[in-house]
C-alpha positions in Angstrom: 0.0 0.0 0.0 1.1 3.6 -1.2 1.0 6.2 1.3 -0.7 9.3 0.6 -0.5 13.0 0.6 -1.5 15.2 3.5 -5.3 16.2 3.2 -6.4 19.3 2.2 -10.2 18.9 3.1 -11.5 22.7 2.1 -11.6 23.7 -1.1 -9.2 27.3 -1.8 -12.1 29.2 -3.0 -16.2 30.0 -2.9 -17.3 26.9 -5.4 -20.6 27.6 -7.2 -22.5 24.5 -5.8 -25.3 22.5 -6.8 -26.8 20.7 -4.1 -28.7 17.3 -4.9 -31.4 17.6 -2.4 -33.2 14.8 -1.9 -36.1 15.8 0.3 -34.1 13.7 3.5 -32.1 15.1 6.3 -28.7 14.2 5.4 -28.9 16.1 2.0 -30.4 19.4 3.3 -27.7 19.7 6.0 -25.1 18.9 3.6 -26.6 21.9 1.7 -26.9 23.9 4.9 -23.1 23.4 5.3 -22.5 24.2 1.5 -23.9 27.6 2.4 -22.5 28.4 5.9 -19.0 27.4 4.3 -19.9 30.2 1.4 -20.4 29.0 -1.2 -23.1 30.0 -4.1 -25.4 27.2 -3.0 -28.6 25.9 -6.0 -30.7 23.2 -4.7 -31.8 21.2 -7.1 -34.4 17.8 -6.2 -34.0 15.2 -9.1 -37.4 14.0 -10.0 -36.6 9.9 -10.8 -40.3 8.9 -11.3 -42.4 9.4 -14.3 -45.8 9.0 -11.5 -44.5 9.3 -8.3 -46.3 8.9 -5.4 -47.9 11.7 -3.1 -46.4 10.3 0.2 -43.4 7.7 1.5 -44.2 5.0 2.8 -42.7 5.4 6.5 -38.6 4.9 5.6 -39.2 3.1 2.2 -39.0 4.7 -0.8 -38.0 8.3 -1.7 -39.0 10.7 -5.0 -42.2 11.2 -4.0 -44.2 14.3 -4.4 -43.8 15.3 -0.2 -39.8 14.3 -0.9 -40.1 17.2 -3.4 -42.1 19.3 -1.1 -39.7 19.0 1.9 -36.5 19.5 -0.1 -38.3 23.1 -1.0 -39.1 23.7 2.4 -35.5 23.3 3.5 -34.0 25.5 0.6 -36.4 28.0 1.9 -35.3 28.0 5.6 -31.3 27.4 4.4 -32.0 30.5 1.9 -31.1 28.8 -1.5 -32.8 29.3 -4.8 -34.2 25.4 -5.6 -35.5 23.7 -8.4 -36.5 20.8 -9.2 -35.5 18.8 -12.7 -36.9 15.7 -14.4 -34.6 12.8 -14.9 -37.2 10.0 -14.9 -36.1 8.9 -18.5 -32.8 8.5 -17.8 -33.3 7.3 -14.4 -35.4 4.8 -15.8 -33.0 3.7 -18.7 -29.3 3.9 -16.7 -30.9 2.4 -13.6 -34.0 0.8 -13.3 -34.1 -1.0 -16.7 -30.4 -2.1 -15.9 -31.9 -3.5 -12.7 -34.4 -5.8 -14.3 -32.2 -6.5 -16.8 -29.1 -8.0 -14.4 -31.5 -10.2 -12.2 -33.1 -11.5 -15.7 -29.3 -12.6 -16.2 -28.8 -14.4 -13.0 -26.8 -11.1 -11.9 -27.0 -9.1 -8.2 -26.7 -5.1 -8.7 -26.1 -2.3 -7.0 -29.3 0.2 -8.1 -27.5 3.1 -5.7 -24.2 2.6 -7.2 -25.4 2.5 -10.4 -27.3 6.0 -9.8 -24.1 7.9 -8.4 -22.4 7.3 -11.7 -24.9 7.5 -14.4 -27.3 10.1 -13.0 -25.6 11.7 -9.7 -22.3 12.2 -11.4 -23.0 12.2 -14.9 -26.6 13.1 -15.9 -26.4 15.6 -13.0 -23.0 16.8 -13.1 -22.7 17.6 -16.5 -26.3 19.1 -16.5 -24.7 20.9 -13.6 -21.1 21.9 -15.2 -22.8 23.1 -18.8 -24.6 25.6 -16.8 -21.4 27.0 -15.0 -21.6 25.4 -11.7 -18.4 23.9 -10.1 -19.4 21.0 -8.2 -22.1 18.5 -7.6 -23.2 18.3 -3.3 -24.8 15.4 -1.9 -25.1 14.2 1.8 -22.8 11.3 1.4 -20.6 9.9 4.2 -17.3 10.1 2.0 -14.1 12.6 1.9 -12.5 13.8 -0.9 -8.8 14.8 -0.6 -7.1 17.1 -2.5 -3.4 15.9 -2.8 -0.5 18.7 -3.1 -0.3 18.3 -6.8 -3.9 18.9 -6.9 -5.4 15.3 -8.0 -8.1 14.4 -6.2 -8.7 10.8 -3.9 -11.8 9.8 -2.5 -11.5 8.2 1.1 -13.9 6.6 3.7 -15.6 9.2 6.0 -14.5 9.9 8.9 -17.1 7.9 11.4 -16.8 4.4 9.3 -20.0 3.3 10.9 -21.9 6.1 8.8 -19.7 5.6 5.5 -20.4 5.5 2.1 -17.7 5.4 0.3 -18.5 1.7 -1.3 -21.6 3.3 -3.9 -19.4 6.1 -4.8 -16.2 3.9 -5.8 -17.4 4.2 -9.3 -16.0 7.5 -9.5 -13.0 8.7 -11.9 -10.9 11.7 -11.0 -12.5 13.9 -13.0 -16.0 13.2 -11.3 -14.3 13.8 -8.0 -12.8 17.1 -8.5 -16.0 18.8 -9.1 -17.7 16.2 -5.8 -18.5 17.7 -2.6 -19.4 15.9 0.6 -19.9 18.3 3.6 -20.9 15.4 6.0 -18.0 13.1 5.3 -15.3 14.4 8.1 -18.4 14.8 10.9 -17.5 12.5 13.6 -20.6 12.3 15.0 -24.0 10.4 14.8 -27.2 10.4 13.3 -28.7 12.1 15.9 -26.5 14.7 16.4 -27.2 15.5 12.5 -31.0 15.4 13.3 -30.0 18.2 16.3 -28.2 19.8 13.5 -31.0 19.7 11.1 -33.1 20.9 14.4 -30.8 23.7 15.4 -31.1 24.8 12.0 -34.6 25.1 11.4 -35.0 21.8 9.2 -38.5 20.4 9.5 -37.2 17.1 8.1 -34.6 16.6 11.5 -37.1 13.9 12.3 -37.5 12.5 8.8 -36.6 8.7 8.6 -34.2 7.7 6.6 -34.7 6.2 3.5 -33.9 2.0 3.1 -34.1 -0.8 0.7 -34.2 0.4 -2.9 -36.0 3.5 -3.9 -37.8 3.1 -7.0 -39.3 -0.4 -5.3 -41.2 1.9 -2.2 -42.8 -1.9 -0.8 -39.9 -3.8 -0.4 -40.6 -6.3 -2.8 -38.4 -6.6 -5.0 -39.6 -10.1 -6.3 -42.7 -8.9 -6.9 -41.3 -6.2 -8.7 -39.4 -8.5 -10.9 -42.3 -10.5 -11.7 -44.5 -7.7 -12.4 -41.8 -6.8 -15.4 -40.6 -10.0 -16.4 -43.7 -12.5 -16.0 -43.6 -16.3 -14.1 -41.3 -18.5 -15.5 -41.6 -21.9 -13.3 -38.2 -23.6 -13.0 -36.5 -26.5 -10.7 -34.5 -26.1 -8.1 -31.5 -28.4 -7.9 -29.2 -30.0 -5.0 -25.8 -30.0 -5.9 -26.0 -33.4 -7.9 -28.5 -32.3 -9.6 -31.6 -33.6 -8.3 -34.4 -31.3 -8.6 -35.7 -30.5 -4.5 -38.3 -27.9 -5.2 -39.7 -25.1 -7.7 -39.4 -21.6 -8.2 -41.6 -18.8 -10.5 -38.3 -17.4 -11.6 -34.7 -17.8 -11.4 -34.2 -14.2 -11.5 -36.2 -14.0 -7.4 -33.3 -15.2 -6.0 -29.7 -13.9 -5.5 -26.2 -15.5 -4.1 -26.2 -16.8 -0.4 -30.4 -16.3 0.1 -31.3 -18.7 2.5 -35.3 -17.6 3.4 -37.6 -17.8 0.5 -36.7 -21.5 -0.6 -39.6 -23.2 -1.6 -37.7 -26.4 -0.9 -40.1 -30.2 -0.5 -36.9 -32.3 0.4 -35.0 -31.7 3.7 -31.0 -32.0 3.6 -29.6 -35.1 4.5 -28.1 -33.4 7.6 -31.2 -31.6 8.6 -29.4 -28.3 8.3 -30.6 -25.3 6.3 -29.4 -24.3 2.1 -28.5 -21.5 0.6 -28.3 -20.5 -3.0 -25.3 -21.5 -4.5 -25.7 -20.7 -8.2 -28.3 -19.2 -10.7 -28.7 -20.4 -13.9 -30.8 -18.4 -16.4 -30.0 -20.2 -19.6 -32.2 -23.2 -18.0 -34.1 -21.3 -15.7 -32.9 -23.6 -12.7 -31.4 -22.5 -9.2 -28.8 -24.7 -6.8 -29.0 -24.7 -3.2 -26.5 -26.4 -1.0 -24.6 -26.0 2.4 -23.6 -22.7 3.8 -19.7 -24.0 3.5 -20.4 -24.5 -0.1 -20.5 -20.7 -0.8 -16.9 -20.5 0.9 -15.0 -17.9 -2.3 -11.6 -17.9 -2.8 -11.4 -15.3 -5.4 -13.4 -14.1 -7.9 -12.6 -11.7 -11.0 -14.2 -8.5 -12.0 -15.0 -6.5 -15.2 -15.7 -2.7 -15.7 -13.1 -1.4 -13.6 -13.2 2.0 -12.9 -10.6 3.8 -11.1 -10.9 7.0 -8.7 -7.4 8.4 -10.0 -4.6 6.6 -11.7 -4.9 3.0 -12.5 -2.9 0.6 -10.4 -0.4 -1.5 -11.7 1.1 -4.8 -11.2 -0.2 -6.8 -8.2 -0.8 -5.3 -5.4 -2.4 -6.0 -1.5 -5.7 -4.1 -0.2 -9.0 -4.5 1.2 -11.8 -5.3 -0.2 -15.6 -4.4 0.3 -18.2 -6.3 -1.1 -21.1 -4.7 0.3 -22.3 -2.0 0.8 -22.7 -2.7 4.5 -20.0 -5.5 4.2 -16.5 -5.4 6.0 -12.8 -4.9 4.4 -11.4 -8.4 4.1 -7.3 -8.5 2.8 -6.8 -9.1 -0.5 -4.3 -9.6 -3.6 -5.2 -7.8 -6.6 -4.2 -7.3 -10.0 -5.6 -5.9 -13.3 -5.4 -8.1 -16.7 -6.3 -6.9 -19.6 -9.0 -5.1 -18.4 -10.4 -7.1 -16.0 -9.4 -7.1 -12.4 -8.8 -10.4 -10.3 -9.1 -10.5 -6.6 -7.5 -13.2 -4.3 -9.1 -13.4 -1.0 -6.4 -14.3 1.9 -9.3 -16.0 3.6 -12.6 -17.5 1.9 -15.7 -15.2 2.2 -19.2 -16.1 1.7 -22.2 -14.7 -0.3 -20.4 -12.8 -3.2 -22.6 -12.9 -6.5 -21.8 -11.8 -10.1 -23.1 -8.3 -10.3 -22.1 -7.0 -7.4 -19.2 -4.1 -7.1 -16.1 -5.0 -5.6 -14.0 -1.8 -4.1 -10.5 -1.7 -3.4 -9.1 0.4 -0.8 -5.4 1.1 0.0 -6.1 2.4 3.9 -8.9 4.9 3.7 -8.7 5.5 0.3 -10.5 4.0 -2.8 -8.7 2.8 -5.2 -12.2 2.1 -7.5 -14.4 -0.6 -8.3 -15.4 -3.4 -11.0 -18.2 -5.5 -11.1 -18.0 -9.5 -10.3 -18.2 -11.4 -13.2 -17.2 -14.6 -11.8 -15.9 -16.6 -8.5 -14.1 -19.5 -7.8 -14.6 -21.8 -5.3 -13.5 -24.7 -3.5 -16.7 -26.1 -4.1 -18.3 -27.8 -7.5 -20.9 -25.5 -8.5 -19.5 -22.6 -10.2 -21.1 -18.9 -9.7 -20.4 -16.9 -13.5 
């Protein structure tokens, strides 16, 4: 691991700054801080559904007509001009279609991931740069670093219990240097940002937070699936082979789910399965033993690099979830695809999901899992 620069966490001058205000807390103190730092603070509230709903339902969901109302109300009280602008189409295309699209291919993404780098950073940000702004502000838990030759790193926040660094490891250089996170060097918790947002004037201090993914505001994702890509009946399979139950679709389940299994024949030892491997070209899914998803490695495609590429092999950590610990590993790119050696064997990785690299608190980028390997039989590409 490299070591890096001293950080230089304020930017040298007043940025023009648009704020991506999403109608939560987090976002409209990060735009409060924007402001009070002074800079020339726009918030902006990104409208991502084509009929969205009048109200949340309780901490599901978001984009919703009251989402848009509070995001108003707290440009109001912070004293920011607001608007809000319509990226339904190409929320729906870059994300939502590429949603439904993965888990048709036996794949597990990352919706939020996917939405920092094709509408946060890039629908947004250019929208944002072609109308003279400087920088894109969001309430992320991340910090970027500016080094002394002024390229930019992105690093874990401060409090690592709040960070969010892992969805925004899709980020190149150039997306960084115009990113601003005002929350990412707060040591503190979420309450003390609801005081904040209290102290402030914010009516959404008490707001809950927004969970599970946004554009499905129930929860249910299978449903969701089903309602776009039909009931397709299939077997499920033991790891010989022999069929131990039936699903409505392949694409309902991901890597590692245990609950759900609509299995007829016990195991042998009386002890639960898991899915081990999803097959869409004949619509079957395997289940096995919990050891069974033991990884050793995997390799990943679409790498993309928050600065300059590494090179050679190297040692970091790596993050599989977004929620998920750093575990040590060996890396190395190959012609455009990276491959990850795990110094111990992890469980539940799925193709689809982002791997990130970090060297310390910095992220080195991410690449989506194409394959693993296993010491198992049943292969997961």
């Amino acid at each position: 691991m490299t070591e890096t620069s001293p950080r230089t966490e304020n930017p040298p001058r007043p940025l023009r700054v648009l704020a991506a205000m999403s109608g939560g807390v987090d976002s409209a103190v990060a735009a409060a801080r924007a402001a009070e730092a002074g800079h020339d603070v726009t918030g902006v509230h990104l409208a991502l559904s084509a009929n969205p709903q009048s109200f949340r339902t309780g901490a599901r969901g978001c984009c919703t007509i009251e989402d848009s109302r509070d995001a108003r109300r707290a440009a109001d009280v912070i004293g920011i001009p607001f608007y809000v602008w319509d990226l339904a189409e190409r929320f729906r295309e870059d994300v939502v279609e590429d949603f439904v699209a993965e888990y048709e291919a036996g794949r597990t993404p990352n919706p939020c991931l996917r939405c920092n780098e094709k509408i946060k950073f890039a629908a947004l940000l250019d929208k944002a740069l072609a109308l003279g702004f400087d920088a894109v502000c969001t309430g992320h838990y991340a910090t970027v670093v500016t080094r002394e030759d002024g390229s930019r790193e992105l690093h874990r926040a401060s409090d690592m219990a709040k960070d969010q660094s892992y969805v925004l490891g899709v980020l190149d250089e150039r997306q960084l240097a115009h990113a601003l996170f005002p929350l990412g060097d707060t040591l503190t918790t979420k309450d003390e940002i609801r005081a904040e947002a209290e102290r402030r004037g914010l009516a959404v201090a008490k707001k809950p937070d927004s969970h599970d993914i946004c554009f499905i505001a129930d929860g249910d994702t299978r449903g969701f699936l089903a309602g776009r890509l039909g009931t397709a009946e299939g077997d499920i399979l033991d790891e010989a082979g022999q069929k131990v139950g039936t699903h409505e679709g392949a694409y309902g389940y991901t890597i590692g789910q245990r609950k759900g299994l609509r299995i007829g024949t016990p195991a042998a030892d009386g002890k639960p399965r898991y899915v081990l491997d999803i097959s869409p070209v004949d619509n079957t899914v395997t289940v096995g033993p919990a050891a069974a998803l033991d990884v050793t490695g995997l390799t990943a495609i679409r790498p993309r690099w928050c600065g300059t590429p590494p090179e050679g092999s190297g040692r970091y950590t790596a993050q599989l979830r977004a929620h998920g610990e750093e575990t040590p590993v060996t890396a190395e790119v190959r012609e455009g695809e990276l491959t990850v050696t795990f110094d111990e064997p992890v469980r539940g990785v799925a193709p689809g999901q982002a791997v990130v690299l970090y060297d310390g608190s910095r992220v080195v980028g991410s690449a989506t899992i194409a394959a693993t390997r296993r010491a198992g039989a049943v292969p997961a590409a």
